[in-house]
C-alpha positions in Angstrom: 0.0 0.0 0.0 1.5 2.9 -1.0 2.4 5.6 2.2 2.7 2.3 4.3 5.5 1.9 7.1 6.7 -1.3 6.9 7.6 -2.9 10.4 11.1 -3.0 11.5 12.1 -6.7 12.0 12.8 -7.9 15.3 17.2 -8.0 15.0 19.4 -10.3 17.2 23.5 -10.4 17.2 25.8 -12.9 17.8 29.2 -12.2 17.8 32.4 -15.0 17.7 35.8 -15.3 17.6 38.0 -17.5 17.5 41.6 -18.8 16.0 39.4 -21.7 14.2 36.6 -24.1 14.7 38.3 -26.5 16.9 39.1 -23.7 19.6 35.9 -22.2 19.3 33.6 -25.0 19.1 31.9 -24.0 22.5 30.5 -21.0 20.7 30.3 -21.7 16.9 28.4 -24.5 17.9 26.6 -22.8 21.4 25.5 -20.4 19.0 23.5 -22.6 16.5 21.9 -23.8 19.5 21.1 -20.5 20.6 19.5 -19.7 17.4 17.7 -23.0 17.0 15.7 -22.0 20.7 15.1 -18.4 19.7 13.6 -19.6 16.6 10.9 -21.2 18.5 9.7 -18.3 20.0 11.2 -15.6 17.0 10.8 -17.2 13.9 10.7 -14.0 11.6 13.7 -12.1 13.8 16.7 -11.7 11.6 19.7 -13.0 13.4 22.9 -11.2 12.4 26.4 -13.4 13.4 29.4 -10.6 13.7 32.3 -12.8 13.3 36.1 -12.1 13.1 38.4 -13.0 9.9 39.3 -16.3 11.0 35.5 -17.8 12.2 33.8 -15.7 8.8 36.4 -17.8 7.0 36.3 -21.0 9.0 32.4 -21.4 8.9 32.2 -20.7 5.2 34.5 -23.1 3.8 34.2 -25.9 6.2 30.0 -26.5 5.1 29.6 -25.2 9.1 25.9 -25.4 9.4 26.0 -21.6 11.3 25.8 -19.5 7.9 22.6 -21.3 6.9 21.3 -20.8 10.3 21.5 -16.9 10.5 20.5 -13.9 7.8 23.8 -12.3 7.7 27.2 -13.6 8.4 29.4 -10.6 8.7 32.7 -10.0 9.0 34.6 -8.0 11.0 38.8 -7.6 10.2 39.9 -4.8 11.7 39.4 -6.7 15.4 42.6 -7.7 16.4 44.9 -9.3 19.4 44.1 -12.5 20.8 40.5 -14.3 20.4 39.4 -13.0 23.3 40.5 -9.2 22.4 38.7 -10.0 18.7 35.5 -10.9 20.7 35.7 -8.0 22.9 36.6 -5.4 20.3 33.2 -6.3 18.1 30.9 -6.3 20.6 31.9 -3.5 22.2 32.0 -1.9 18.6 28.6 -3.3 17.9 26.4 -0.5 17.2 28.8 1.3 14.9 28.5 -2.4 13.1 24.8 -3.0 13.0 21.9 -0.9 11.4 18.6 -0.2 13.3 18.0 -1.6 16.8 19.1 -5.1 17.9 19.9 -7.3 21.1 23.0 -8.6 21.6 22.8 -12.0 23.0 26.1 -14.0 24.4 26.3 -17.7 22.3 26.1 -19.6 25.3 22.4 -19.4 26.2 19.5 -20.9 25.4 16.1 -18.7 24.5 13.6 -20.0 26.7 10.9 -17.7 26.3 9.7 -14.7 23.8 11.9 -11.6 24.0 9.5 -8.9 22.8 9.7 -6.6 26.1 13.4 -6.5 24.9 12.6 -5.6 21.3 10.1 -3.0 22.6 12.0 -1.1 24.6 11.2 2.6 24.7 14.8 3.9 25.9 18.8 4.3 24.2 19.7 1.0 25.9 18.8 -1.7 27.9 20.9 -4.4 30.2 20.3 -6.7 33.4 22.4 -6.9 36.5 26.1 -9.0 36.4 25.4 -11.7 38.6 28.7 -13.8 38.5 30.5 -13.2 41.8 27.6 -13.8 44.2 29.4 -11.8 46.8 27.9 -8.6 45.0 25.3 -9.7 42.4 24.3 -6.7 40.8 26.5 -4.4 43.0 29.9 -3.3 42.2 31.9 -6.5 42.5 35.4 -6.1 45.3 38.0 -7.4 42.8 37.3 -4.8 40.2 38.2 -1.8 43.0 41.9 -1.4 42.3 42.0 -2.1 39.2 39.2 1.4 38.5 41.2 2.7 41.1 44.7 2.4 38.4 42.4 4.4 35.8 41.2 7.0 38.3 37.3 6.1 37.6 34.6 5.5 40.7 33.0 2.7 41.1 29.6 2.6 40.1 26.8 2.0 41.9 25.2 -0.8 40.1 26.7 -3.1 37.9 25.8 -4.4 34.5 25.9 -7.7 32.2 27.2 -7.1 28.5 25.8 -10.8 27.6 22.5 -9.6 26.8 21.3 -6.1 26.6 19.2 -4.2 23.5 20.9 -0.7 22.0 18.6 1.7 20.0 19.4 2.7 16.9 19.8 6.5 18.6 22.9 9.0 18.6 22.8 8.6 22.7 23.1 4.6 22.2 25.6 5.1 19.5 27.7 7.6 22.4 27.5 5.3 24.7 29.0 2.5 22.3 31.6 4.5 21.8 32.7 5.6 25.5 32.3 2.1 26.1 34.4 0.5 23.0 37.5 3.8 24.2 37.1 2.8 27.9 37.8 -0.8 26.7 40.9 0.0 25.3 41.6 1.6 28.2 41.2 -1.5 30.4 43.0 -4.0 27.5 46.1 -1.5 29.0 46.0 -2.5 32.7 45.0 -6.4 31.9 41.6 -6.6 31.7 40.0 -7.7 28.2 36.7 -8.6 29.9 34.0 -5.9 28.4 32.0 -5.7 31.7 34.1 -2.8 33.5 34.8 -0.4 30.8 30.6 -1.0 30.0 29.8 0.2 33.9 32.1 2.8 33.2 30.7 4.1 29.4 26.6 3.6 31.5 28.1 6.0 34.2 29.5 8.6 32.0 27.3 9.3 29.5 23.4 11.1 28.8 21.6 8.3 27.6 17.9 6.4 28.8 17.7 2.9 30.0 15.7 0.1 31.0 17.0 -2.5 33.8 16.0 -5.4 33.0 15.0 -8.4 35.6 17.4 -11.0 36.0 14.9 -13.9 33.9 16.2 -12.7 30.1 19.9 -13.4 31.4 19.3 -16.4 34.0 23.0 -17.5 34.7 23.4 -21.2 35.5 26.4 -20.0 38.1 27.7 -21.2 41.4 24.4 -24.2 42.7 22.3 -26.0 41.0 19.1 -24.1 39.7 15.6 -24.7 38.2 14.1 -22.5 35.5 10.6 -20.5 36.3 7.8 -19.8 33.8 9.5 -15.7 33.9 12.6 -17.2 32.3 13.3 -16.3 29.5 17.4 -16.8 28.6 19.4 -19.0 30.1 23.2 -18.1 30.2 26.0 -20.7 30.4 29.9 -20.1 30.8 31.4 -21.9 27.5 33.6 -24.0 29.5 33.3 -27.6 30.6 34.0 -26.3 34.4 31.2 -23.9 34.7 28.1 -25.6 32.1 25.6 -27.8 33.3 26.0 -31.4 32.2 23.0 -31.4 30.4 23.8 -28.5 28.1 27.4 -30.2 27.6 25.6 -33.4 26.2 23.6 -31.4 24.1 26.8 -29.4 22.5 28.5 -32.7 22.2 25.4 -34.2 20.2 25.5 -31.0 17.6 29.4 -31.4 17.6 29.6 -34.8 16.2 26.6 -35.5 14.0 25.3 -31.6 13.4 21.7 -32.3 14.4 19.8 -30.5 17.0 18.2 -32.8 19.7 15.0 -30.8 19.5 13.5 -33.0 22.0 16.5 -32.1 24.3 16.1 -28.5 23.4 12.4 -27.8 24.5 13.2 -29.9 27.3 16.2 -28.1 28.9 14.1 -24.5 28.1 10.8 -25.5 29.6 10.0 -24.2 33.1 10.8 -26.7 35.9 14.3 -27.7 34.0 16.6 -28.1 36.7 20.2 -27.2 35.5 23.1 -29.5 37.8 26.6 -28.1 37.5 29.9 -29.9 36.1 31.7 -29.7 39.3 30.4 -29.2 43.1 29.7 -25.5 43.8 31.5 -23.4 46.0 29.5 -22.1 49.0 29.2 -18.1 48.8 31.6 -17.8 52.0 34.3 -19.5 50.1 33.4 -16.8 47.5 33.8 -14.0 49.6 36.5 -14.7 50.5 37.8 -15.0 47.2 36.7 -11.8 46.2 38.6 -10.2 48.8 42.1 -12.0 48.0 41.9 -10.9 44.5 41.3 -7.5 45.5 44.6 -7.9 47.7 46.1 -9.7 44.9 45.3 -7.1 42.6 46.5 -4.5 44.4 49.7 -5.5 45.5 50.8 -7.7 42.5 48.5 -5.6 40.0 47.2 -9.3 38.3 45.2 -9.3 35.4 41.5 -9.7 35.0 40.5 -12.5 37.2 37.6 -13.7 35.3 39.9 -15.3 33.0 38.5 -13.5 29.8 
């Protein structure tokens, strides 16, 4: 009809890196997993993969079932360093990447649940609470202090997950990218690649609108065993065989060695009343307390690198 708007299709990312298919198998293959559970619930989103040189090569001459899976495979070689810093450097590069508004979703999760409240948001920017050191979920975490402290920032008040989080296509989202993608830099300087710090920093130093959102579209299968609700709507792993639940390590394994999606499996593990059991025995939060403190002594004294491994 002629004058007509046509709607603006519902846009999710994915970005991966990795020195080749073998190394990153964890999140070539997490993500086609990933995809194959949003499509339940978002079978007309686009889903855009932002890859560096080596993955955009490795998937597309290998017959790598990802390219098939998403709308766009792009690629992205001006990220550089080590696969981690390639990772970091996209995503925190995303919206100067992507055209209109997307989410951003980490490749290790599973979509349990429909995402529109995401895709509708009114405001620049949206993001849930970090909850991975459960001495301070949601709060600034201890080991992070000296190492803001070296780069003379505050710490924030709250503190915030870059695995899943929605950016408006809006010149204050597009600031904020890029306070966040300098800030990074900043941090790759004093030993931290992990995008989480110089984020907090980029959300508390620039104008921009944002919604917080609750804790089930970024449900972290972390230090205890857990069950999923009806309100959850992502689940996110850690793409290592020490932190993932068995049960979403048998379903990677399946899709490794036959490429075929135990659907079955896949409904099963994102259906309410799924209860996750971790790899290895948790560690009770005093034990983690007191971890938090010794690396923020560590880091101090021995200025150590980023402790989350990333």
């Amino acid at each position: 009809m002629s004058g007509s708007v046509m709607p603006v299709r519902q846009q999710i990312v994915y970005v991966i890196a990795g020195d080749s298919l073998a190394s990153a198998r964890r999140y070539v293959d997490g993500a086609c997993l990933s995809i194959h559970s949003l499509r339940r619930f978002h079978p007309m989103a686009s889903v855009v993969c932002a890859c560096d040189q080596q993955i955009y090569a490795a998937v597309r001459d290998t017959g790598h079932p990802l390219p098939d899976l998403v709308d766009r495979l792009i690629e992205c070689p001006d990220a550089s360093g080590g696969p981690v810093h390639r990772s970091r450097h996209i995503k925190t590069s995303l919206r100067q990447r992507i055209e209109g508004p997307f989410i951003s979703i980490d490749a290790d999760t599973l979509v349990c649940g429909p995402l529109d409240e995401l895709f509708e948001n009114p405001n620049d920017v949206g993001f849930t609470i970090d909850r991975f050191f459960p001495d301070a979920p949601g709060f600034f975490p201890a080991w992070l202090r000296p190492f803001y402290s070296r780069l003379g920032w505050p710490p924030t008040t709250r503190y915030f997950s870059g695995g899943i989080f929605q950016a408006s296509d809006t010149p204050a989202a597009a600031a904020l990218f890029s306070a966040w993608h300098a800030s990074w830099r900043q941090t790759v300087e004093i030993g931290i690649v992990s995008d989480q710090p110089s984020l907090n920093r980029a959300i508390a130093t620039t104008p921009h609108s944002m919604t917080e959102y609750s804790e089930s579209f970024n449900w972290f299968v972390g230090r205890a065993d857990q069950e999923t609700t009806a309100d959850t709507r992502v689940i996110s792993f850690l793409a290592s065989q020490q932190e993932m639940a068995a049960s979403y390590e048998a379903l990677l394994e399946r899709f490794a060695v036959d490429r075929i999606v135990d659907h079955d499996r896949l409904v099963e593990l994102t259906s309410p009343g799924t209860a996750f059991v971790r790899q290895r025995k948790a560690w009770s939060r005093q034990l983690w307390e007191r971890l938090a403190v010794g690396i923020k002594f560590m880091a101090t004294r021995y200025r150590l690198r980023d402790p989350r491994g990333e």
